[in-house]
N, C-alpha and C positions, 0 to 999 in steps of 0.2 A: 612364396619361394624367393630365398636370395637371389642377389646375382653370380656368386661363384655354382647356386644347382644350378641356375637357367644356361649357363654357359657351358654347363659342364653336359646338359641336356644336348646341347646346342652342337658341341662336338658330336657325343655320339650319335647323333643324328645326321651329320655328316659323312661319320663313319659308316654307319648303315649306307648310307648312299653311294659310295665309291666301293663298299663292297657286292654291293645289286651290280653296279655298273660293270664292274670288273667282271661277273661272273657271268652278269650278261656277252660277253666277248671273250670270255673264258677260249672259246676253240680259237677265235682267230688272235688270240693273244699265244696261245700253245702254237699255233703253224708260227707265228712270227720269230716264234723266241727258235723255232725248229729251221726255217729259213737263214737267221743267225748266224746260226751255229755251223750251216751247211758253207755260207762266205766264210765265215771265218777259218772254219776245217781246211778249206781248200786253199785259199792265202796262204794258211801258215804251215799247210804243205810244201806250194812253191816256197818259200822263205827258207824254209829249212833244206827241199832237194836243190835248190838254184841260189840261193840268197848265201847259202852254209859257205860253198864252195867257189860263188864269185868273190865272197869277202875275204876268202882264206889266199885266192889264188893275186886280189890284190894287195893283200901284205907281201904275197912271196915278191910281186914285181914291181912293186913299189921303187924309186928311189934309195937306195941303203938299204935296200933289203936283201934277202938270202940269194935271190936268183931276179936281178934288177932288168925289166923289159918296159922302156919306155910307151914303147905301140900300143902293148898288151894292155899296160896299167892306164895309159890315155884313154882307149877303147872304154873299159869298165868303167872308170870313172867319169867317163861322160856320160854313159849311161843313166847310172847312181844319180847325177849331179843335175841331169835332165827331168828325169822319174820324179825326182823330189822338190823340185823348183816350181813345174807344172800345178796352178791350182788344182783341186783334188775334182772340183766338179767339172771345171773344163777338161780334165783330165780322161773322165768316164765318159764325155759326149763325144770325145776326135776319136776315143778308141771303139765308139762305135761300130765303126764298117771295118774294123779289125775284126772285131769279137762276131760278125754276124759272119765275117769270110769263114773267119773258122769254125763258129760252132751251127752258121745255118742260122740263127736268131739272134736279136742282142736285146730280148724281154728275158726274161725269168732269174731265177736264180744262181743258178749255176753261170750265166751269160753274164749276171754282176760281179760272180766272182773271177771276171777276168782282168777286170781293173785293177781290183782289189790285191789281187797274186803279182800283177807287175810292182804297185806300191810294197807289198810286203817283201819282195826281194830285192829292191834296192834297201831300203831302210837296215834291211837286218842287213845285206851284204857291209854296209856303211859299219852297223854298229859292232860286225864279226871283225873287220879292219882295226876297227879302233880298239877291242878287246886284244888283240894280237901283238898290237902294237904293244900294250901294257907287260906282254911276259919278256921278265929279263933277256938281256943279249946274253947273259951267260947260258940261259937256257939253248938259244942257237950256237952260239961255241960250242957248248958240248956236242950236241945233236952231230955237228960238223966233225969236230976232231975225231969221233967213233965212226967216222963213214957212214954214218945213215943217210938213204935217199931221201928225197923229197917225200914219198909218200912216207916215207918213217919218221922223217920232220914234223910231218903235220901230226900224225894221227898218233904217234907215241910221244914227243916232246908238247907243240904245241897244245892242242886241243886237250890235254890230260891237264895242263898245266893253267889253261885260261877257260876251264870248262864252267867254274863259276859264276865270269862277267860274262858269258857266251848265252847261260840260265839265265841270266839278267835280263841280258839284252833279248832274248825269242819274249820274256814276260814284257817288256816296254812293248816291242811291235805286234806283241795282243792285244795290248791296251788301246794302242793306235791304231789297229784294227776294227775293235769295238765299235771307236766313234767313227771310222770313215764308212764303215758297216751301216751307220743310221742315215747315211746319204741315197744310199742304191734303190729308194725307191722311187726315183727321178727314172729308172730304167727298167721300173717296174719289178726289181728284184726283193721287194718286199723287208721282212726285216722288222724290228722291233721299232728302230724308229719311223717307220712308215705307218706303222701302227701308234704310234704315239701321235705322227700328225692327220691321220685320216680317222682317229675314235677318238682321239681324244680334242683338238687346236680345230677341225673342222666341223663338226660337231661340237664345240662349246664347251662338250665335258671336260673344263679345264683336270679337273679329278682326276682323272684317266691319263690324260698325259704328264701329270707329276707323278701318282703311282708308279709312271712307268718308268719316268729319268728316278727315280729312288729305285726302281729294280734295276736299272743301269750299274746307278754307283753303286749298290752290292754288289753287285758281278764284276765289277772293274776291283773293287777293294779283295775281294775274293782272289783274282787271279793275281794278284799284286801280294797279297801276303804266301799264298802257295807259291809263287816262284820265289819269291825271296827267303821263304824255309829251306826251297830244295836247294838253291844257291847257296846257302848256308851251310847245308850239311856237305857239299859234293866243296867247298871251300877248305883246303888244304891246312889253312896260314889258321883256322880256327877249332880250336881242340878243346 
């Protein structure tokens, strides 16, 4: 036998093995991937019901902006500027006895996505500002000279006009969701990376937990090319 059959043996015999291994954990790999997806649902709900409209409401009060409130705009951005400064793990441990006031526990899943949902509404709020900021002043001139209110500002000038980098930007803070997602099970909220380090890094089977950072980056590559087609297509400036 050469050496390129014996090594070629050599693989698929490894192959054999991480797919045993794999399907041996087949169910607690599906809860994990199910657990996921349940942080993440709930994050990038708040981001979007609270994250949409803190970002929007600090471009209005911003400095030079349309309807300028120092208080207002201080307020939010310290918020934002706190949220995000705070390491992510010491972040999940002080919001502890928050998450247990409110929800009665601070194990499970639903309990990790509470961390989770404050991180993902400053980030997007942050990155809804800075998308806002990008659409022309002529676009607010106009908005102005026709007498439109603020809420006709936003929802028929603004947001039609920077719906693009707004797709963008919810597709980044899923991505940064993804990986702050493989933390929470520090707090028992389970999750794909909990399951990479408790089958695959504590048990040995190195296999198992590279299998699973490769199901990672396709799920990360995946939502990274789907937001940037829909961003594509809802892109005005591209015909």
């Amino acid at each position: 036998m050469s050496g390129q059959e014996a090594a070629a043996q050599g693989a698929l015999g490894r192959l054999d093995e991480l797919c045993a291994s794999l399907n041996a954990y087949r169910g607690e790999m599906l809860q994990s991937i199910a657990e996921t997806g349940v942080m993440l649902g709930n994050s990038l709900l708040a981001a979007v019901l609270l994250g949409l409209p803190i970002g929007t409401w600090m471009y209005l009060s911003r400095k030079n902006g349309p309807q300028p409130q120092a208080g207002i705009y201080a307020l939010l951005n310290g918020y934002v500027n706190v949220v995000r400064s705070v390491p992510f793990l010491l972040f999940v441990v002080a919001l502890i006895p928050f998450t247990r006031w409110m929800l009665g526990t601070s194990f499970g899943t639903t309990a990790a996505s509470v961390p989770l949902a404050f991180v993902a509404v400053a980030l997007y709020a942050r990155w809804v500002e800075q998308t806002l900021l990008d659409v022309p002043r002529q676009t607010v001139e106009l908005a102005d000279s026709l007498g439109a209110s603020t809420l006709q500002l936003v929802t028929r000038f603004l947001y039609p006009e920077a719906r693009s980098g707004l797709v963008l930007s919810l597709t980044t803070v899923t991505i940064s969701m993804v990986s702050y997602s493989t933390i929470m099970g520090v707090v028992g909220g389970g999750g794909v990376g909990d399951f990479a380090i408790r089958y695959g890094y504590q048990t040995y089977e190195y296999e198992v937990m590279y299998a699973t950072i490769l199901i990672m980056i396709v799920v990360v590559m995946a939502i990274q090319g789907l937001g940037t087609w829909t961003s594509r297509r809802l892109d005005r400036r591209i015909r």
